[in-house]
C-alpha positions as CSV (number, residue, x, y, z in Angstrom):
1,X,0.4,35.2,-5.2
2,X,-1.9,33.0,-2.6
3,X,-3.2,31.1,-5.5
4,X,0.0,30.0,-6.6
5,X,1.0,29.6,-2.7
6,X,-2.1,27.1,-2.6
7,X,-1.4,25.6,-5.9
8,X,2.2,24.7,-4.9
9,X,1.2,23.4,-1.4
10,X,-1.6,21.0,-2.9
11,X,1.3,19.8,-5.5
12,X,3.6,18.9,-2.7
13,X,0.6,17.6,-0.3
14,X,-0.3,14.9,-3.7
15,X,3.1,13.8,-3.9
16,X,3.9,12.9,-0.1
17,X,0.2,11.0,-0.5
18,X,1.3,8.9,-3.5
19,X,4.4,8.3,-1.5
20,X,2.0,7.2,1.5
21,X,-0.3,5.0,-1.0
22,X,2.9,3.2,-2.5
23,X,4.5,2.6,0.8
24,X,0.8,1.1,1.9
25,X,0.9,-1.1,-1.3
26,X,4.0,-2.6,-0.1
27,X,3.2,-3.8,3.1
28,X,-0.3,-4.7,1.3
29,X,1.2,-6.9,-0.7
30,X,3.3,-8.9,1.9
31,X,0.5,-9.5,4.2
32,X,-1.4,-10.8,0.9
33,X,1.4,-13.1,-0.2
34,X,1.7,-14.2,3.9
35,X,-2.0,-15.3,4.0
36,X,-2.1,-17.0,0.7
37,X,0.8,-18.8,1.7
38,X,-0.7,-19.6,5.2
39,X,-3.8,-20.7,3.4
40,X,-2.1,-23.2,1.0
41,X,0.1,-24.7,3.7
42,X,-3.1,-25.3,6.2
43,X,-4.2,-27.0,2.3
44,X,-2.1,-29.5,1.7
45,X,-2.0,-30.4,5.4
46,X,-5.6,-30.4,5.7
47,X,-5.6,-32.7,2.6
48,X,-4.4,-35.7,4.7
């Protein structure tokens, strides 16, 4: 009965993880986009 206690808790411990990693990737992603777009404005100005 404890195994399948632990087994259950380490299921429902890897999901709310994944949904922690996703929600990381997101906000990952939009400081990525941010900076590259930063980078290529300070570019073209710089290209004067």
């Amino acid at each position: 009965m404890k195994q399948l206690i632990v087994m259950i808790s380490m299921i429902a411990l890897g999901i709310v993880l994944a949904g922690f990693v996703m929600g990381f990737e997101e906000s990952a992603e939009r400081i990525t986009s941010s900076i590259e777009e930063r980078i290529e404005y300070e570019t073209i100005i710089g290209s004067d």
